[in-house]
C-alpha positions in Angstrom: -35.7 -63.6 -87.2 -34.1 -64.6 -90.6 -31.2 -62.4 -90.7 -30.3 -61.8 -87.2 -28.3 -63.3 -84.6 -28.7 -62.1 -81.0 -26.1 -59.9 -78.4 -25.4 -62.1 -76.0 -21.3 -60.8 -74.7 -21.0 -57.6 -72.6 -18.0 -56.5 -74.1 -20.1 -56.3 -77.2 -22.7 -54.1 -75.5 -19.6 -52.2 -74.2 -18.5 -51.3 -77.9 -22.3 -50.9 -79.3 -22.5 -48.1 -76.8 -18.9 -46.9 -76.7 -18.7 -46.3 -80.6 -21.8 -46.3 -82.7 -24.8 -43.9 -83.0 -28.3 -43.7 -81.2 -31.5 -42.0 -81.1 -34.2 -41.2 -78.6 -37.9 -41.5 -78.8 -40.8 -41.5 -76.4 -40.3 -44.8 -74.7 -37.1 -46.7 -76.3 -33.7 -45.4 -77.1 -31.6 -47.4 -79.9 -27.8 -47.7 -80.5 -26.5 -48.6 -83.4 -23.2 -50.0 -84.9 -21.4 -51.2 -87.4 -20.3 -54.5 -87.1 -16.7 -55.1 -86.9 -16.2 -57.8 -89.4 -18.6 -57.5 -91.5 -18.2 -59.0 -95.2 -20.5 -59.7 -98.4 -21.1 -63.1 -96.9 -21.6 -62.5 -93.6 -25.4 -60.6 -93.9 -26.6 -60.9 -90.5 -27.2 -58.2 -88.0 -27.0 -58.6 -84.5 -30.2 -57.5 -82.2 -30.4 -57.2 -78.6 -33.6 -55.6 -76.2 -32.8 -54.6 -72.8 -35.1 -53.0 -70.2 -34.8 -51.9 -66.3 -36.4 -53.5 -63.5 -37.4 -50.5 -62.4 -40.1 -51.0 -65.8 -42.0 -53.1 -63.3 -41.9 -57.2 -62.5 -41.0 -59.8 -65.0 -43.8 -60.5 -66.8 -43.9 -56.6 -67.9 -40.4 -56.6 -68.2 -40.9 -59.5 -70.7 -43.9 -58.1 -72.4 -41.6 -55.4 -73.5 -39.1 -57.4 -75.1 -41.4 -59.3 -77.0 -43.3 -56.1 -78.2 -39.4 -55.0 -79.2 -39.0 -58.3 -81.2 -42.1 -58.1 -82.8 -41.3 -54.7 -84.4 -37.7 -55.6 -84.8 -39.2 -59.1 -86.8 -42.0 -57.4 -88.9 -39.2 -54.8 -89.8 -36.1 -56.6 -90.7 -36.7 -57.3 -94.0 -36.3 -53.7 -94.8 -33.6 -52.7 -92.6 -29.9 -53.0 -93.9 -27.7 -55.5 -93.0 -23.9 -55.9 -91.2 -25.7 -53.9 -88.0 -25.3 -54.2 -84.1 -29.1 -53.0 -82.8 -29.4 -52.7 -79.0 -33.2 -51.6 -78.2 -33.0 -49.9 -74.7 -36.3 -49.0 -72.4 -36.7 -45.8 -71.0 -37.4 -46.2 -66.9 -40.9 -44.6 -67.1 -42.3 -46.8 -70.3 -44.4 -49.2 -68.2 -46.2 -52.1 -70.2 -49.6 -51.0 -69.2 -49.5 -47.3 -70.3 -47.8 -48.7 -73.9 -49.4 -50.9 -76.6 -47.9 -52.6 -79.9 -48.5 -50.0 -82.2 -47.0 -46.7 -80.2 -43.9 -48.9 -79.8 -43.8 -49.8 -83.4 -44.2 -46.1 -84.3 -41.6 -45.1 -81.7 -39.0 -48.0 -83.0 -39.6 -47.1 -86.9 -39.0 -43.5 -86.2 -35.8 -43.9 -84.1 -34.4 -46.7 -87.4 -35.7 -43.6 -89.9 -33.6 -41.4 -88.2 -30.6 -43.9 -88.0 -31.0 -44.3 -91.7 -31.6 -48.3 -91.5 -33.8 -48.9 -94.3 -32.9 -49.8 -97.7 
């Protein structure tokens, strides 16, 4: 990912959550944020996938993620910058009732109503 750096601190999570925006679709929610410091020269957003265990074992729970990244990847060109973007699975999205493409639609529906493109 060119312009993006990843969530890795709770407390960040914690404001993502606390004070930005979000919107729900059939299998993913996502939050957004402003980021607090963001600047001309800083043009990075900051990205972050999470999903339940309850989604199933660890190799679903990873398929997820990556199917989240993909999307998140083939998108960020368009999206704007100086954003916190948390991707959260819904419990009942399971990896084998999902493929790419209805998570793709799902995610590019939920940043349309954010307004994240350009």
């Amino acid at each position: 990912m060119k312009y993006t750096l990843r969530i890795k601190k709770n407390n960040v999570f914690k404001y993502i959550f606390k004070k930005g925006i979000y919107s729900k679709g059939n299998f993913v929610v996502v939050h957004v944020c402003k980021t607090k410091n963001f600047n001309q020269t800083n043009t990075n957003n900051f990205f972050a996938v999470c999903v339940s265990k309850k989604n199933g074992n660890s190799v679903k729970r990873n398929r997820l993620k990556r199917l989240a990244r993909e999307v998140y990847r083939q998108e960020e060109e368009n999206l704007k910058r100086g954003y916190n973007i948390v991707i959260i699975y819904k419990k009942e999205t399971l990896s084998d009732k999902v493929n790419f493409f209805t998570i793709k639609d799902d995610i590019i529906n939920c940043f349309k109503d954010l307004d994240l493109y350009e």
